[in-house]
C-alpha positions, 0 to 999 in steps of 0.5 A: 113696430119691427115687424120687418120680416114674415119670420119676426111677424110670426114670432111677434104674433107668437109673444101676443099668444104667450101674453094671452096664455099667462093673462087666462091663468089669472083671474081677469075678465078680458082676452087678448086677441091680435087685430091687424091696425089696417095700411098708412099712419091714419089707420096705426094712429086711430088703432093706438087709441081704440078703447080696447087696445090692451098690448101695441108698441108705438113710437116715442115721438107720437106718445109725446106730440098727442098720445099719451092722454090716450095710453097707459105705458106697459113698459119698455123693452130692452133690446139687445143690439148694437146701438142699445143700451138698457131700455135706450136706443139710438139711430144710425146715420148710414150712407153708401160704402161706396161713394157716400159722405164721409161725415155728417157735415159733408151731407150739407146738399145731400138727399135724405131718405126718411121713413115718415114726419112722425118717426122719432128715430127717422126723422126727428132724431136726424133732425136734432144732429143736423139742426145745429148746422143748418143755414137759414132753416135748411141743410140737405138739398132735399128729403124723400119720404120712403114709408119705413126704414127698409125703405130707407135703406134701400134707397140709400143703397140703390142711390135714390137718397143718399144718408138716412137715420135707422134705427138700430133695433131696426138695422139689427133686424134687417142685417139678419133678415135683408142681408142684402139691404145693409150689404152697400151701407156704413154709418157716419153716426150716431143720434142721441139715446133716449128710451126705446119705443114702448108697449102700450094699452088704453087709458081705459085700461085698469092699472092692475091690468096694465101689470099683469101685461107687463109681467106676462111679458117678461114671463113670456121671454123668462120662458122661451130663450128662442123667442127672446134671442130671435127678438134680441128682446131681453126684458120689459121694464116698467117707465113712464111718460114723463122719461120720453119727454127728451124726445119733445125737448130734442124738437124744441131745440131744433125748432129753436136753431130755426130748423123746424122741418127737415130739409 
């Protein structure tokens, strides 16, 4: 899911061959290969429910809107960025430096750029802060929907939209890889904590199995200070479903204001 840069693709494909490394040393009848889910939402939903899946990380809101009967959660993890707080995150609500809102209520009108309807921190997280002042189900004058965050940003920086919520495990990334993404950008913002996005394996997948991921994985970054300090990723801690339900409860209050989609 922060597979924002080659750089982070590779350290990311290096913490699942670490993960492997510490699952063959104990006794275990399964191996961990990585498998590319394909291109486009369809492709990544249909990959979070194969059978095999022993190691992904998937969105919050997802896992509370259908998913989590499919999964088992391995943990969270805990990023150390501005905007995190233990397993927690938030989005930043960001505009133009140069001639962007001031504030979240002067975007009344304004265009926002939103990297996809199934994304917590894109969508429903921005959704939740502007929900209490939409009229008639509606607050901004329209929303582009860009693909993903980087997207986003651009967007927003070039003057295609004009406000986007990233987050900020996210931001972090793009500041040190796309420098030139956040160069033009400040943010107005913030959108409440819940807890960041979590590693996940198959239902079928046995409980004993689904610890010793969760222990390789903090075993993996225990070991390699280079690889925990490139992914700003400190620790994976154990949770489960029931701590992201404030993610469907932050749905059902905008829902309840009348302002069930964004826009």
């Amino acid at each position: 899911m922060y597979n924002v840069s080659a750089q982070l693709r590779e350290d990311w494909l290096l913490l699942i061959d670490r993960v492997g490394q510490l699952l063959g040393r104990v006794p275990s009848s399964v191996t961990l290969a990585a498998v590319d889910p394909g291109e486009g939402p369809e492709a990544l939903h249909a990959f979070w429910r194969r059978d095999d899946l022993l190691l992904s990380q998937t969105c919050g809101y997802p896992l509370v809107h259908g998913l989590a009967p499919y999964v088992r959660i391995i943990g969270t993890p805990r990023f150390a960025v501005l905007g995190c707080h233990r397993q927690t995150y938030r989005s930043a609500i960001v505009v133009r430096c140069a001639d962007g809102p001031a504030t979240i209520e002067a975007c009344r009108g304004a265009r926002a750029a939103c990297n996809g309807p199934d994304s917590h921190s894109g969508m429903n997280a921005l959704r939740h802060v502007v929900a209490p002042l939409a009229r008639g189900g509606h607050f901004f004058g329209d929303v582009v929907l860009t693909g993903s965050h980087l997207a986003s940003l651009a967007a927003v920086g070039e003057g295609r939209a004009d406000v986007a919520a990233i987050d900020c495990v996210t931001l972090a990334f793009a500041a040190e890889h796309h420098p030139a993404l956040v160069a033009g950008i400040r943010q107005i913002g913030v959108t409440r904590a819940v807890p960041g996005l979590p590693f996940i394996a198959s239902r079928r997948a046995r409980s004993s199995l689904v610890r010793q991921v969760r222990a390789a994985l903090r075993e993996a970054l225990r070991e390699d200070a280079g690889l925990r300090s490139r992914l700003h990723m400190d620790d994976v801690v154990q949770t489960t479903a029931a701590a992201y339900l404030p993610i469907a409860s932050m749905a059902l209050d905008a829902h309840r204001l009348g302002y069930a989609k964004l826009g």
